[in-house]
Every structure is written in C-alpha cells, then in structure tokens.
N, C-alpha and C positions, 0 to 999 in steps of 0.2 A: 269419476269413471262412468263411462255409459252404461245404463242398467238395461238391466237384459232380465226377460221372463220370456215363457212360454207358453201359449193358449192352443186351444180346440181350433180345429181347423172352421171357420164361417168364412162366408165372403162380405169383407168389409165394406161397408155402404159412405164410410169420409174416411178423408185425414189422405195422410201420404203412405204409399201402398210399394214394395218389392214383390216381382215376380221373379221366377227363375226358370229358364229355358235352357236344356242343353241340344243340342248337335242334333238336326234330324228326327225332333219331336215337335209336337204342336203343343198348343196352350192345354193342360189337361187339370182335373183335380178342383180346388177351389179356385185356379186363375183359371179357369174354362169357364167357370160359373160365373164371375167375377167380368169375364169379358161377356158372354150373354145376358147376363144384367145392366153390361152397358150398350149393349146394341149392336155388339159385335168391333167396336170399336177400335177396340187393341187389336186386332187378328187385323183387323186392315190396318192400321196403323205399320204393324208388323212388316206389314205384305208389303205398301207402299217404297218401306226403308229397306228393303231387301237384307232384312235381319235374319239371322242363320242361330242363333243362340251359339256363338263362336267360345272359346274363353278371353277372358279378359274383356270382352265387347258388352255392352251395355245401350240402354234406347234411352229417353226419356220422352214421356210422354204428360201433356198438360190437360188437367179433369177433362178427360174421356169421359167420363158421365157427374151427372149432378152427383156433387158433396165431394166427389174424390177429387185430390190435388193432384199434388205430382203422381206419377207412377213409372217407376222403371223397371226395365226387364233386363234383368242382367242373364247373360250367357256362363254356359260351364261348360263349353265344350264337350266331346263327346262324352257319355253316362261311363261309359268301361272304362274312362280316364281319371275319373275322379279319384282326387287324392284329397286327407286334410290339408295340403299345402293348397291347392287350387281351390276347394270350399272357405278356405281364410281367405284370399283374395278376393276371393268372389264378395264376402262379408264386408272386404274395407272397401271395395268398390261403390256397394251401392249405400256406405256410411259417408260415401266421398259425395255420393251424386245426391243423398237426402240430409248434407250437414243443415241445409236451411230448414230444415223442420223441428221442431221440437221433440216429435216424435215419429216414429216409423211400424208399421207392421209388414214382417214378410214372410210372404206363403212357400213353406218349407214343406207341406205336404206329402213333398215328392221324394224327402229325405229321412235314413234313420234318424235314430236320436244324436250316436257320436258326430253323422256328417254335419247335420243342423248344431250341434255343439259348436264343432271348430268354424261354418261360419259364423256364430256368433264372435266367436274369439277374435277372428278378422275385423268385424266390426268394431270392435272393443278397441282393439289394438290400433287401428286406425284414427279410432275419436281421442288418439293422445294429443294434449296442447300444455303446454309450459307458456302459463303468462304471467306467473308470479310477478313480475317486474313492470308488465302494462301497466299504466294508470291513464292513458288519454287515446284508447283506442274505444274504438264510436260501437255501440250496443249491434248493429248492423254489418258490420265487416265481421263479427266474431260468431262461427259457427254456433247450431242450436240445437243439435239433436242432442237431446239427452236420457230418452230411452227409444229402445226396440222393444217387440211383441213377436216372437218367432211361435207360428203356427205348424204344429206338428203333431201328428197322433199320437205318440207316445210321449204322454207329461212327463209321466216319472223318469223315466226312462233318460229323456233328454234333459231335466234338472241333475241329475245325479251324475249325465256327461260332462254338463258344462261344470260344478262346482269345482274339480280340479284344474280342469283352463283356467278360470276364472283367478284362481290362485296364483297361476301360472302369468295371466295377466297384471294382477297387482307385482308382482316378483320384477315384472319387464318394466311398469311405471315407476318401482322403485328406484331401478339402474337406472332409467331416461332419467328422471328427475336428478340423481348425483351428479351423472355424467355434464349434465347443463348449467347444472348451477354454477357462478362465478367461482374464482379461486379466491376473493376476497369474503365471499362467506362459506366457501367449501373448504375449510383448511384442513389439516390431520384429527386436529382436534375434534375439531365439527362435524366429520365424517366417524369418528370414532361414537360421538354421541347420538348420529344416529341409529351406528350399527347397534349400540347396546337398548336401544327401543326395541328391538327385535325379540327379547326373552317376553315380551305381549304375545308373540306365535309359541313358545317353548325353548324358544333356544336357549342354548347355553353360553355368554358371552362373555368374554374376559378381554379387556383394554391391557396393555404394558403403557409405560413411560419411558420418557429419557432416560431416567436411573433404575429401570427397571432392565431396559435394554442395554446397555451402558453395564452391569452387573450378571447378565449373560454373557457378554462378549460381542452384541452385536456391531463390531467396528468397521462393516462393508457398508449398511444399512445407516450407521450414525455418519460415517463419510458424507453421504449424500447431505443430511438434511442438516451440517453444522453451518453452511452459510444465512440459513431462515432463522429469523424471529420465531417461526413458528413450529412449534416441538413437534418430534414426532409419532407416532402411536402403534401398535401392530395390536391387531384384531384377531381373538382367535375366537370362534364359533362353532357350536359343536349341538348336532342333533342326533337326539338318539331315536329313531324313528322305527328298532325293530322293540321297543318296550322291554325288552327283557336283558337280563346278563349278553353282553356281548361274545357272541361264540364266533365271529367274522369279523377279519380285520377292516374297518371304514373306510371310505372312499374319501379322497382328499383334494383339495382344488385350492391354488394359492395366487393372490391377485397382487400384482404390482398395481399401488396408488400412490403416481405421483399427482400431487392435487395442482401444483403449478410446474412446470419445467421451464426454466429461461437458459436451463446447458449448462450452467454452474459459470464458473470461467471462462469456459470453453461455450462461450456464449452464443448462441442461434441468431440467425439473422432478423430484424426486426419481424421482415412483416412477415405473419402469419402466428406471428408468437403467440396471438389470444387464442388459437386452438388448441394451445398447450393444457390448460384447462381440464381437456377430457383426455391431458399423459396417465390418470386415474380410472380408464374405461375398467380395462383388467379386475382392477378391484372392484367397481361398479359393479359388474357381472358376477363377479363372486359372492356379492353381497346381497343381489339379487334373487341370487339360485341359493342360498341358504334359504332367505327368505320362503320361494317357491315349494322346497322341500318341505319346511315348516309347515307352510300355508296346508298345501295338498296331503300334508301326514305321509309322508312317504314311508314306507317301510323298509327304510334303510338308517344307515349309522355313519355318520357324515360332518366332516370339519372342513370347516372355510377360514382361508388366514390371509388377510392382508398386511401389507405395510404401506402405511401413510406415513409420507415426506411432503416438504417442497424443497426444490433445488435449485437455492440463488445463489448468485454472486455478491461477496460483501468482504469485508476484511478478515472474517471469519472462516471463509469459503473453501472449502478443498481446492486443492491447487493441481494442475499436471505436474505428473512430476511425484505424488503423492505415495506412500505406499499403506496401506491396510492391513489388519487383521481380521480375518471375516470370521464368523461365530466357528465354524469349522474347523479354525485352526489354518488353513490355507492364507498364505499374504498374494495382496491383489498390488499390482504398482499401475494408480488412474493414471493412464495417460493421456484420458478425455472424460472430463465430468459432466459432458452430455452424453455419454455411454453409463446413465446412472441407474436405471432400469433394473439392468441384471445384477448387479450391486447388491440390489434391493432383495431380488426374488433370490439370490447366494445364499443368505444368512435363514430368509422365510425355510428351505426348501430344507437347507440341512435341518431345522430346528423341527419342521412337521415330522421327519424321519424319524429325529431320535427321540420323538416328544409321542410320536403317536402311531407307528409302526403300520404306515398303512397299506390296502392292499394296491394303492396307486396312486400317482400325482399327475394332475393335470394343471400345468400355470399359466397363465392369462395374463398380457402386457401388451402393450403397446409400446414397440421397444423399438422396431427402425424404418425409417424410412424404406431402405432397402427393399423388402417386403413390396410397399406400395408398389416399387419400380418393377419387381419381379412378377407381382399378380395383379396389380390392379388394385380395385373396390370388388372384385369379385370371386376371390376368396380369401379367408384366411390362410396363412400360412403353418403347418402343422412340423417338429421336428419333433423325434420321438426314438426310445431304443429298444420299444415292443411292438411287433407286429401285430398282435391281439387286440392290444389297446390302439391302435393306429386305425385296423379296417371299423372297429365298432364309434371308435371318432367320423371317422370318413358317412357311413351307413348313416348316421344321426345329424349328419350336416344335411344330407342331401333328403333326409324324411323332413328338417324343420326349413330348410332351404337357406340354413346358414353353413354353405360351404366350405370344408377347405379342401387343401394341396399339400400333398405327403413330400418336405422337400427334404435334401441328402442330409446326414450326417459320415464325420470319416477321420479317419486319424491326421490327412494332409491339412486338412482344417484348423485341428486340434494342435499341430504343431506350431501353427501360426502364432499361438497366442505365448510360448516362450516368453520370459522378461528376462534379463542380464540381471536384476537385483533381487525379484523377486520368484514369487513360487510361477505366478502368472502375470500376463497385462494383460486390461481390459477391454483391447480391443489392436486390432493387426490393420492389416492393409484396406483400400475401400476396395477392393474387389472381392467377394461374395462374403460382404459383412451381418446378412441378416444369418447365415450358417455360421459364420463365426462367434456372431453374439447365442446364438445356439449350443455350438460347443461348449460357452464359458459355462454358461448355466447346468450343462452335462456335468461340468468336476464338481458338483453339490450337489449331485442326485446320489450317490452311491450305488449304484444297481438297482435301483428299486423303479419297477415298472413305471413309465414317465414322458409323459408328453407335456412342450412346449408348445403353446398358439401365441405366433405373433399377429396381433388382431388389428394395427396400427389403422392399416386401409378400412377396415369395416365398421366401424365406431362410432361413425359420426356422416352422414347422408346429404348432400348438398343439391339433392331433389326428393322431392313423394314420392313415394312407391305404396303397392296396395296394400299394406299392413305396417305402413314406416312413417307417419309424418318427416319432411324435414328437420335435420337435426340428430340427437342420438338413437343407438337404432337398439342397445343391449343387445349386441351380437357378443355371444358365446352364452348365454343363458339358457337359450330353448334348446340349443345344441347338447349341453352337458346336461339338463334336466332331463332330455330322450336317452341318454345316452345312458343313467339311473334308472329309468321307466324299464328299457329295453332288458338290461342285462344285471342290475344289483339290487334288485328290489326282490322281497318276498321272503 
C-alpha cells in the first residue's frame, strides 16, 4: 500500500512535486513560492496551456527549475464544489500522473486536514496493483510510486483524518484482492481461512462446514455446491464495536460467494465464463467492510455472513427439475441451477434473523445479468421493503460515489414465482427477472427491515477510473461503511 504522511508546509527544492489549483484562483501559498523560486515558470507554463484548474484536468510540467522533476497541477474545480469524492480523485489523478516516481510531495496547504485526508485516500486507492501472478514483467513497465508527503498546516489534525481512511483503504484492498484472485486458489475453503485471519483486527469469526450446515438444515445452500469437489463454508463475523453489553440491536450485511459459477447444469455459455470468478464479489465486500469496521473501531455492533460455494456440473450436480428444503422450512423446486445466487442468500438471511435479531439486513450479490441490462455499469441496483433504510442507502451511494437505483418490488412479481410441486421456483419468465430474483430473496426476510443490492455490473471495471485501477472496484464497501458512519454509529 502506498504510504502516506504529512509535513510542514516548505517549498520543495527536488524530487517530483503536486500542486493543486481550483477554478478562478492563481498559484498562492507554498506553490506561489515554489513557482517564484523558479522564476515564475509554472505561472507561465500555466498561462501558455490555457489551464483554468477545471476538475478532473491536470498539467504536467518537466524540472521548471533546477532539482525539480515532474510537476503537476492538478485542477479541483471550483472551491464551493469541493466534496471528499472530488478530493479523492483529485488524489488518484495526480498518483496516476506521478506513478513513475518513487516518491511524491503535494502541497495541500490550501486544504483542511479531512479534505487533505480523503485526497490522500484517492491516492492510496488508486496506487492498487494485483501482480501476485507476474513473474516476467520488466522492472520499467511497473509503476513506482510508493510513498507521498501531503504538506498541510495542521499535523495532527490531518493524521488523525486519514487513520480511519486508511482503514477504510486496507478494507477495499482486501475485497480487490479476493474478488481477483483465481477460482482455483480462491475456493470456499480458502476464502473461509482468510476470513478467520481477521480476529488479528478483533473480530469474531466462526467457519461452518458441510455437516455443520447439513445438521442446520441448510438444504437451498448445500443444493448449490453438491456438484464441486469443493466444500462449502458459511462465515459468520461479528464486531462488537460499542465495548459494552449490547443494549441495540446490530447491524447486519450478508454476502453471497459464489467463488466459481459455470450455472450448474444449466450451464452458461463458454466465453466469458472466467468472469465468473468474482460471482463472489458480494461476499468480497462483506468481508471487506467487516474488516473496515474492525480496522477504524467503529462504534457499532455488527455481523457479516457469507456463504461460500462453487457451482458445477458433475454427476453429483443439482439437476432442473430439483426440489429443496431451505433452512426455513420453505421448499424451492430449481428450475435453473444458474439462478444459484439467491439459493444461497435464502438459507444466509433467514439464519441472521433468527440467529441474531438484527436491526436490518443489507445483502450483497451479484445475482443477474438482468441488472446489467437495466442500469448499466453505473449503478447498482437496490430492492428493498423500507423506505428509511432505502433513502439512507441512496444518501451514501452518492456521498461515496458508489451509486445505486431504488427498483420496484410488488405482488404481480411475486406471484410469478408459483411452482405446481413446490412452495416456490426459483425463478419465472425472462421479463423483469432481476425483480423477480428479488422477490424470491423477499420470502426469507420475514419483515424485518431489508435491502437487496444487485451489484453484478459494478464489481469489476474494464477501464481506470480515478480512484479504481482496472479490475475489481469493492463496490458496496464504502457504500455500506458511510452508511454505519452516517446513521449507527455512537
């Protein structure tokens, strides 16, 4: 992870140097002194390239004066616009435009401590790389920055910001890193023993087994993963972050991880099947954000529950056609075992309820295509049967810039999923199937305050963006940790 500290404001005499300009300002502060040391250099430089300090825009400029390298001026648009989401891009931008340096200083002078905080986060968050698996990429092609030096008058002030980002940032490396790793070394198993690495933050971590689960009743959940080799696990994770006897009920977050999907049977078409990989995001992010909480000490009381499967086809394999017993007591008749998903989060949901009484459930999957179809890569899709817990989702997408979209639920839905043999099937017509798979997940909540995010489209990035390398993004982390920050904390 890129290290980050914070110095006394000087004007640096080498090395590679960030300045930061917004809307309708000139160079002031230590980049004023910083360009009159160099001869006025930068201000022309400036002038020439009809720079405006816009946001997102950025200069780069080459040693303006003896000892100094690069130097860029990144833009914030206007001062009265500034939000921690535009300071975090502002941060991955100019991590983007000084990866060739080893190291970086940049003059934040002009900022509190929180705003100079979250760009550092931007930074951080940007300098993510997953090369575990290189071995013959050349010392020159791979980025080098590996710390920054943010210059701010208030030390303390601005250490004391960034420690809980910071947290916040190891939480989001944790999720990248699952979400990427192959399915031949991320299995249930494997994911399980990383989650239990986690009681090193304080958690509380408890693995199930096959005959663990199997001796609950989990028979929606053990459907899915009888065609694998590979057993399955469910993760339950529990922080108690108000230190004392619990007098409020915890907040609760359930991830569906499927670590491989090939559809079971009901088998997907080849290509694109290696994406399936991160059908485990959901849990990714839930594993994450427990982390996160841990890390930052949150002063809340909080369980995270995954279930890790894979779901193949084999002689073993759930079949269409199938019917189930889900921990619930409800029978499921699959009539497609790549509708295996909500299966999963059926048995998760009802077992957080009666196992832990909480004041809400928030579940996390990557569950249909449909989604994609419906919003793009540019938001999640949100189904939900509280309006409370719906706007304060909504509020916390749009403060961490992980959006979603509040879509229906309704009884004509719900009738859909009828079976002839059973209680339900697991899935109806292909016309509005990401609401349908939403419904099914609805007869396992029992009343109890509950939102659904289908996160399929947001999970995984097939360009850079300014706080996202390509690749996995841990969308739903920062979401659901503001969303703790905002409204259950204290």
């Amino acid at each position: 992870m890129l290290d980050v500290a914070f110095s006394k404001p000087v004007p640096p005499k080498a090395g590679a140097v960030a300045l930061l300009l917004a809307e309708e300002e000139q160079l002031a502060g230590v980049a004023a002194a910083l360009d009159q040391a160099a001869g006025g250099a930068i201000a022309r430089a400036l002038e020439v390239a009809g720079f405006k300090g816009h946001k997102g825009k950025n200069i780069m400029l080459y040693a303006p004066a003896p000892g100094l390298g690069r130097v860029v001026v990144q833009g914030l648009g206007k001062r009265a616009d500034l939000s921690a989401l535009t300071l975090e891009e502002a941060g991955g931008s100019i991590a983007t435009a000084l990866s060739a340096e080893p190291q970086a200083v940049i003059l934040a002078d002009s900022l509190g401590a929180q705003d100079a905080a979250h760009l550092a986060l931007g930074a951080v968050l940007r300098s993510y790389r997953f090369d575990r698996y290189r071995t013959k990429e050349k010392a020159e092609d791979k980025p080098k920055l590996a710390a920054i030096s943010l210059q701010v008058p208030e030390l303390t002030k601005a250490r004391a910001a960034f420690a809980p980002l910071k947290a916040t940032a190891e939480g989001i490396f944790l999720t990248r890193d699952l979400v990427t790793e192959p399915a031949n070394i991320l299995t249930p198993a494997e994911m399980a023993e990383r989650c239990k690495k986690l009681t090193a933050l304080g958690l509380k971590v408890e693995v199930l087994g096959p005959k663990e689960l199997a001796k609950l009743g989990f028979g929606a959940m053990l459907g899915v993963s009888q065609g694998s080799v590979q057993e399955p696990r469910m993760v339950v994770m529990q922080w108690n972050g108000t230190g004392a006897r619990r007098t409020k009920k915890p907040v609760c977050f359930v991830g569906k991880g499927v670590t491989f999907d090939t559809g079971g049977i009901s088998i997907k078409p080849a290509a694109g099947m290696e994406d399936m990989k991160w059908d485990m995001a959901g849990a990714g992010a839930v594993v994450g954000l427990m982390a996160t909480l841990a890390g930052r000490k949150a002063k809340v009381d909080a369980v995270g529950i995954v279930g890790l499967v894979e779901n193949m086809p084999s002689g073993t394999a759930q079949r269409p056609g199938d019917v189930v017993t889900s921990y619930s007591g409800q029978t499921i008749e699959v009539l497609n075992t790549d509708a295996e998903g909500r299966l999963v989060l059926a048995d998760l949901l009802w077992y957080a309820q009666e196992k832990f009484d909480p004041a809400f459930m928030v579940n996390l999957a990557t569950l249909t295509g449909a989604i994609i179809v419906a919003l793009g890569q540019e938001h999640g899709g949100m189904f939900s049967n509280d309006d409370d817990l719906s706007q304060k989702l909504l509020a916390a997408g749009l403060t961490t810039g992980e959006k979603l979209w509040r879509m229906p639920l309704g009884d004509a839905y719900d009738r859909s999923l009828k079976s002839d043999i059973a209680d339900m099937k697991n899935i109806a017509g292909r016309y509005g199937s990401a609401v349908v798979a939403a419904q099914f997940i609805q007869r396992f909540v029992n009343g109890k305050p509950w939102a659904h995010l289908d996160i399929a489209g947001m999970v995984w990035s097939s360009k850079d963006a300014p706080c996202v390398p390509k690749g996995a993004t841990a969308y739903g982390l920062r979401l659901l940790d503001r969303l703790v920050r905002d409204h259950y904390e204290g």
